[in-house]
N, C-alpha and C positions, 0 to 999 in steps of 0.2 A: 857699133850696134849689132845685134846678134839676132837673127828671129828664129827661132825654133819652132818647127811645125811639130805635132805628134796626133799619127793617125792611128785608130782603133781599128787595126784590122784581123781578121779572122787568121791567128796562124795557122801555117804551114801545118798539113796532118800528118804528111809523110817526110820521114827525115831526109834533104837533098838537100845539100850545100847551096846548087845553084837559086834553087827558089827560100832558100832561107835566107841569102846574102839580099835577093829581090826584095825581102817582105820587110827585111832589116832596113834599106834606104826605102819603100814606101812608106811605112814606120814615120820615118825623121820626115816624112816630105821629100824627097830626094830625086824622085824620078816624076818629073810633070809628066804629063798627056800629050805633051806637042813631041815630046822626045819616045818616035817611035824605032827607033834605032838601039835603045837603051845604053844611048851616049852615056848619061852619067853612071849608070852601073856598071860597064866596061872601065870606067876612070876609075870608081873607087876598088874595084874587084883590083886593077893594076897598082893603087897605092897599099890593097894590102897586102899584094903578092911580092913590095917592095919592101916587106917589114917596115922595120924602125930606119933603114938607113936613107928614107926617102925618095921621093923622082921628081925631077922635073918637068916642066910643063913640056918643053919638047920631046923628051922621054915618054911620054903621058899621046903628047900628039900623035908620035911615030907607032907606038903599042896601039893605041884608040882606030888610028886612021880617019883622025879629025884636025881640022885645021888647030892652031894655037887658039886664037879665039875663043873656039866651041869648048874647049878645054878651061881655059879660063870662064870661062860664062859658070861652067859648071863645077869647076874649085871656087869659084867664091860663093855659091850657094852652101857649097859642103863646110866652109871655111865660117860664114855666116852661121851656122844650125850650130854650132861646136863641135863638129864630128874630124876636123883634120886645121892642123895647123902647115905654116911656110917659115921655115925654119933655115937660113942661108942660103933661099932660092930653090927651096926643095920642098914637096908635099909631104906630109904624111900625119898619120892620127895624133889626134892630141895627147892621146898619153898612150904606153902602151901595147896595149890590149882593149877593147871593144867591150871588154865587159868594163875597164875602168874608164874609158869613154863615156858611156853610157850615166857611171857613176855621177862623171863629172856633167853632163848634161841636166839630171838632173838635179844637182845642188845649182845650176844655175838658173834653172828652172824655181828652185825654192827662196834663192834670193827674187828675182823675179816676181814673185807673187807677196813675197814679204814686202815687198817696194810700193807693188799695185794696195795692200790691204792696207798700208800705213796713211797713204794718201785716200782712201776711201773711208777710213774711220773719220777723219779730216774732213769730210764732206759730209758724210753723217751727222758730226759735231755743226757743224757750220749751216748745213740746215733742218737741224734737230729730227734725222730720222732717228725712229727707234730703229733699236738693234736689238735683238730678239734671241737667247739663248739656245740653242738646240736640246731640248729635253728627250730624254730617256722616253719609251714608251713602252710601257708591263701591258 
């Protein structure tokens, strides 16, 4: 099961890597409120500084200066959203590069909602709500 969070938030106005990479896992939902240490942006900032060849969670621990746990708490949230796969014990992004990331987030996102509308038309049918065209307005 996968839950993708996506938040609307005001980008970045000035170009910095650091607070773009911040605004990027706020974005996905990625960095809660309780995490005032920015546990989980140190982890993913370390998985992308691992490229494509990966880290592992104790790798991840020892860079972070968080126990295994706190590491794992926060790879399966990353892992959950679509943003990074575990690939023979190893993190790293689901595809690539971040802009095809993103890609793929959202075609999951489109199945997703093609899932939710199939079943809602279904219910429509079943208790005869009208469905109502969206028209043009001159």
């Amino acid at each position: 099961m996968k839950q993708i969070t996506v938040r609307s938030l005001r980008q970045p106005v000035e170009k910095d890597m650091e607070n773009d990479i911040e605004w990027f896992c706020s974005s996905l939902g990625l960095l809660g409120k309780r995490d005032k240490e920015k546990t989980g942006l140190k982890i993913f900032k370390s998985i992308l500084k691992a490229k494509n060849s990966g880290i592992s969670a104790e790798d991840l621990s020892e860079k972070v200066n968080v126990s295994r746990t706190a590491v794992i708490h926060h790879i399966k949230t990353m892992i959950n959203s679509g943003l990074i796969i575990k690939e023979d014990g190893m993190f790293e992004l689901r595809m690539r590069s971040l802009r095809k990331v993103v890609d793929e987030i959202e075609l999951d996102l489109e199945r997703v909602m093609k899932s939710i509308r199939e079943i809602a038309e279904d219910i429509d049918r079943e208790f005869m709500l009208p469905v109502r065209e969206k028209r043009d307005i001159i």
